[in-house]
C-alpha positions, 0 to 999 in steps of 0.5 A, spaced: 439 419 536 439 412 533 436 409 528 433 402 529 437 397 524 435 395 517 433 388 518 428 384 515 421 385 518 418 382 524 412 377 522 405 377 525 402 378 530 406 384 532 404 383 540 404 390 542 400 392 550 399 399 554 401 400 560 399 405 565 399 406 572 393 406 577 393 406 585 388 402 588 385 402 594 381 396 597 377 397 603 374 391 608 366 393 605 369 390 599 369 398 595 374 400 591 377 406 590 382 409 584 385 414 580 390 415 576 397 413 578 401 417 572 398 422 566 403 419 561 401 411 559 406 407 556 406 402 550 411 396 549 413 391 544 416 385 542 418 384 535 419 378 532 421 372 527 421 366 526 426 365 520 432 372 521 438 371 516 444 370 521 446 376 517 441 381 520 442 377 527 449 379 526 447 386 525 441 387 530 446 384 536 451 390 534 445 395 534 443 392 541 450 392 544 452 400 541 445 402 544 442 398 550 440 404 555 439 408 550 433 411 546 433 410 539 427 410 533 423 405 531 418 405 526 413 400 527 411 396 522 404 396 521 402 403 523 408 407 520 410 410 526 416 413 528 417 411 535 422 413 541 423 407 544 429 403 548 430 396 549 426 393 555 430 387 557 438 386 558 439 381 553 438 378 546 436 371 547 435 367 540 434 360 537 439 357 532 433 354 527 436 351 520 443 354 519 443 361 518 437 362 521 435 365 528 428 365 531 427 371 537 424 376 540 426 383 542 422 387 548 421 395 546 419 400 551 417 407 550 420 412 551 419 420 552 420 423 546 
């Protein structure tokens, strides 16, 4: 399995959220019944930077291009967790800010393990 790039670190806030499913049922009364859609939860992630030297750019894309659709390990960066995750969106959008430095955001999802 992959190895996610040795980059510069992502700045903070690190915007992180969890997902888990429930069904709904909403009745005329106005009740509401629900359960847990899923047993699992999952979490997502979006790195990002302000100021990345176009080098790391350069390496990340290659990374995103070798491993989109697939899992690979991230280390978050507060906590230190090695987490399974995939890229959540198919693409890489950035913002040229002074020459040589990109600002951007990269959507990860968990994985299973």
């Amino acid at each position: 399995m992959a190895v996610w790039p040795s980059i510069q670190e992502p700045v903070h806030p690190l915007q992180e959220s969890i997902f888990k499913r429930q069904i709904r049922s909403e009745f005329e009364s106005g009740h509401v019944l629900s359960r847990a859609g899923s047993t699992v939860s999952k979490r997502t992630f979006s790195p990002r930077w302000t100021f990345m030297p176009e080098a790391d750019f350069q390496t990340l894309s290659t990374f995103f291009e070798a491993n989109i659709g697939l899992t690979f390990t991230w280390t978050h960066p507060v906590t230190l967790e090695v987490i399974t995750v995939r890229f959540s969106e198919d693409k890489i959008e950035s913002s040229i800010k002074l020459n040589g430095y990109r600002e951007l955001t990269v959507g990860l999802e968990e994985a299973p393990s």
